[in-house]
C-alpha positions as CSV (number, residue, x, y, z in Angstrom):
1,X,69.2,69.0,80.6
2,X,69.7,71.5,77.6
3,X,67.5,74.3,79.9
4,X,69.9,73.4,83.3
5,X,72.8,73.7,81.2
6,X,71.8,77.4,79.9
7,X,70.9,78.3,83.6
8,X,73.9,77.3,84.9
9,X,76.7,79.1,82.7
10,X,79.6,78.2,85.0
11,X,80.3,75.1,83.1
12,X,81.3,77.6,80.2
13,X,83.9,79.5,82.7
14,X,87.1,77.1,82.0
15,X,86.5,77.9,77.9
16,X,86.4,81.7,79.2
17,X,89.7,81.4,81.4
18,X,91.4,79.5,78.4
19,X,90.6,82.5,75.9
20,X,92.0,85.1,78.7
21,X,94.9,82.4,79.2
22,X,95.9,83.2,75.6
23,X,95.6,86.8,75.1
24,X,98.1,87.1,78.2
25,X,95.6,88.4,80.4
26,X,96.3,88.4,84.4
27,X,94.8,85.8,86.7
28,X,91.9,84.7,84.7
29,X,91.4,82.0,87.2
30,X,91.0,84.8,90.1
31,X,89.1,86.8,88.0
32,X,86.3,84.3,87.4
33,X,86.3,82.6,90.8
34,X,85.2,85.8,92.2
35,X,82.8,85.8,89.6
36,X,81.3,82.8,90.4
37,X,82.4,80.8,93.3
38,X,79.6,80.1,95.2
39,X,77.2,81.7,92.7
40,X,75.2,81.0,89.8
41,X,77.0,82.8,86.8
42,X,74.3,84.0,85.0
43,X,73.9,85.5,81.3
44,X,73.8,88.6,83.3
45,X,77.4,87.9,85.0
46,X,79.0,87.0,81.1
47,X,77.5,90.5,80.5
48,X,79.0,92.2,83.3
49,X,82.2,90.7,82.9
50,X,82.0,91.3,79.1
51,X,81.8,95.0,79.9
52,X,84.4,95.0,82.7
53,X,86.7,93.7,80.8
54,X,85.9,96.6,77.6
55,X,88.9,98.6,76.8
56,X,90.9,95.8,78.3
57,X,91.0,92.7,75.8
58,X,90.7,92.8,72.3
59,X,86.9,92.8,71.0
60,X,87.5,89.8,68.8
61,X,87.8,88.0,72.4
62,X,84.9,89.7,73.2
63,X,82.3,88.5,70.7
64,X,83.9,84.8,71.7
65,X,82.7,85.4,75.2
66,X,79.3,86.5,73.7
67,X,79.0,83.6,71.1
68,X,79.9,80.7,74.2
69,X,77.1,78.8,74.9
70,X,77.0,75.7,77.9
């Protein structure tokens, strides 16, 4: 279970919506159902969201993101 979990990192996409909730950030929920409706959202999609979001949120928010695990 522990390996379909960590293939399947969707599960951890509320917890990411939630953090950008907080900080005040503009349709989270938009932001990651583009991100991964109807797609796997891989360690390489939290990466690429990570840095497309750079400059934008606060790095502290960041290193959350990077630290989330399913």
């Amino acid at each position: 279970m522990k390996k379909h979990l960590s293939e399947h990192l969707e599960v951890i996409t509320e917890a990411i919506q939630t953090e950008l909730r907080k900080i005040g950030y503009p349709e989270p929920y938009e932001l990651l159902k583009k991100l991964s409706r109807g797609k796997s959202f891989t360690q390489d999609a939290l990466e690429g969201l990570s840095n497309q979001l750079k400059g934008h949120v606060p790095d502290e928010t960041l290193k959350k993101f990077a630290e989330l695990r399913p």
